[in-house]
N, C-alpha and C positions, 0 to 999 in steps of 0.2 A: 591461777590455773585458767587454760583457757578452754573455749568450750569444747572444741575435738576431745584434749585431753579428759576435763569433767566428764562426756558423754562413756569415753570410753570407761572411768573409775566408774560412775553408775551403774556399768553394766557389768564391770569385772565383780562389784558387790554386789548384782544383784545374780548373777552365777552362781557366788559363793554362797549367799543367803538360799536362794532360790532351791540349789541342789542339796541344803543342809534339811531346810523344813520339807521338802520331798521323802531326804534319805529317815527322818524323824519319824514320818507317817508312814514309809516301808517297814520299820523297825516296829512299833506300835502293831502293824499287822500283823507281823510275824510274831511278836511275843501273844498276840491274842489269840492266832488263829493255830499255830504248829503245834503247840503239843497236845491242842485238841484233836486235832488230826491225825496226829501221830498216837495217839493213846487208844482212839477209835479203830482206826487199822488195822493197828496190832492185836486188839483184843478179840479182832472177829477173826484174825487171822490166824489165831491163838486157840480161840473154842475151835475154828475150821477142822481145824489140825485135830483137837481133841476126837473128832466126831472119827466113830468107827465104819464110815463109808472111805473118809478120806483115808484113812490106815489100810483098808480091803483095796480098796481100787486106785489111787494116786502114789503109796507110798505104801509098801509092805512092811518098811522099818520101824523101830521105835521111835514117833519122832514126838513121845510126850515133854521131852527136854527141852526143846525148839517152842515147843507150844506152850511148855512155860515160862520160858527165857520173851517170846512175846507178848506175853501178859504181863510177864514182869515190865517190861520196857513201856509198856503203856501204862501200867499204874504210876510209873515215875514219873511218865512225861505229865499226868495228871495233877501228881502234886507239884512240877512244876509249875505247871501254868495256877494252881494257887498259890505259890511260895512268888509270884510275878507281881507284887501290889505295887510296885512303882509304873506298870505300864501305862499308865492313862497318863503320866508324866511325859513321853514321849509323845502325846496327841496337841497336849497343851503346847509344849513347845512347839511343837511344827504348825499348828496354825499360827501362832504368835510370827515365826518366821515366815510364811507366807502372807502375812500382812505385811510386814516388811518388804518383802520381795513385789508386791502391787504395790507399794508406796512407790518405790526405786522404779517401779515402772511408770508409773502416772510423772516421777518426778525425769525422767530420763525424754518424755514429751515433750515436757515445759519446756527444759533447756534446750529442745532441739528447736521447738518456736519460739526461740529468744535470736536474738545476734548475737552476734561474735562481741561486741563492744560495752555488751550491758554486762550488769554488775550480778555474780553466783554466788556471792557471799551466803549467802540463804538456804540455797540448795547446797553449796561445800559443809555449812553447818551441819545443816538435816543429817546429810549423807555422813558426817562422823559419828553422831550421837547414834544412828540405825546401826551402823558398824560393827560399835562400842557395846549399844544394846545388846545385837543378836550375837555378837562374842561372850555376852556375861551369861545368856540363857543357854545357850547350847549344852547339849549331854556328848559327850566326846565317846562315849559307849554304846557303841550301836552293834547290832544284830550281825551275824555273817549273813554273807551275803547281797548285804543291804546296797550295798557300791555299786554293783552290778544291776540289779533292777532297779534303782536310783536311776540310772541311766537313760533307762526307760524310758519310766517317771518322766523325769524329766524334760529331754527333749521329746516326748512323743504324747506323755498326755496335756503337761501344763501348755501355760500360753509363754512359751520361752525363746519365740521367734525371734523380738527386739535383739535379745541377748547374743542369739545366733548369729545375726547381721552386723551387730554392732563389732563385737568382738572379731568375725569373719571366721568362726570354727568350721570346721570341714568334717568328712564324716569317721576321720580318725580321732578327734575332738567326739565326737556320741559312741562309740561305741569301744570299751574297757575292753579290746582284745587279749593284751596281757597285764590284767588283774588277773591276780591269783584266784578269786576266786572263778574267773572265766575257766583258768586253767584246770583248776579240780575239774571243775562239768564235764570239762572236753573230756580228761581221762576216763570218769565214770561212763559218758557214754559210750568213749570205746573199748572199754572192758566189757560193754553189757554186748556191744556187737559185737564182740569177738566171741565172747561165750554161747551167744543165742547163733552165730550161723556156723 
């Protein structure tokens, strides 16, 4: 393999690695943080409704059904986020793959201050065994939505320049226009602007 080519495999795994420990640490977030949040929401949204001002003055109807139906949906989301004990399995991995992906990067320098005529045997090594590794740890089961703010992530907060230059991505390369999950958002938020004007 010669160095063009290595530089560029370097960087197509460290893409792959890169965007994997990113989308790892999204998904970790999201099982920690959502159905706390959603349980807390609901449940203020839930007594809200109970209170006989918001009956008097917001809503003259019966809306004690509503207001248990969201109490109910936050007691759930509660026990989910304790029925969640594998989530710190999600943090592990994705640092593990971000050491990978700054190996790939530290190792994607070297070659590039090397010549064209020296020997990569060393770095073709590495870069299978990292490969190999972060295919065996990887959780193939991630969060919705994780794709899409992965993205983000991704190019926008890591150091994932090298990767951008090397490979030559453009900005339909960063941004999941038609992932599906972009596609639900779009519709929800124009249902909401259609309803609210």
């Amino acid at each position: 393999m010669n160095k063009t080519n290595l530089l560029k495999n370097i960087a197509q795994c460290g893409y792959d690695i890169g965007f994997g420990g990113k989308k790892h640490f999204i998904t970790y977030d999201l099982l920690r943080i959502t159905p706390r949040l959603i349980s807390v929401l609901t449940m203020i949204l839930g007594v809200f409704q109970l209170l006989s001002w918001y009956k008097v003055n917001v809503n003259s109807g019966s809306q004690d059904a509503i207001a248990a139906a969201l109490i109910a949906i936050g007691l759930i989301a509660l026990v989910v986020d304790l029925m969640s004990d594998n989530k710190e399995e999600y943090n592990v991995v994705g640092k593990q793959l971000i050491m990978y992906f700054n190996e790939l990067r530290r190792m994607h320098l070297t070659v590039i201050s090397k010549d064209e005529s020296d020997d990569f045997t060393v770095q073709i090594t590495r870069l299978e065994e990292i490969v190999d590794e972060a295919s065996k740890i990887s959780i193939s089961k991630q969060a919705i939505c994780t794709h899409w703010l992965t993205h983000f992530g991704f190019f926008y907060v890591m150091q994932s320049k090298w990767v951008v230059d090397e490979l030559k991505l453009n900005w339909r390369d960063k941004y999941p226009l038609f992932h599906l999950e972009t596609m639900a958002f779009m519709v929800i938020v124009l249902m909401i602007l259609y309803w609210t004007l």
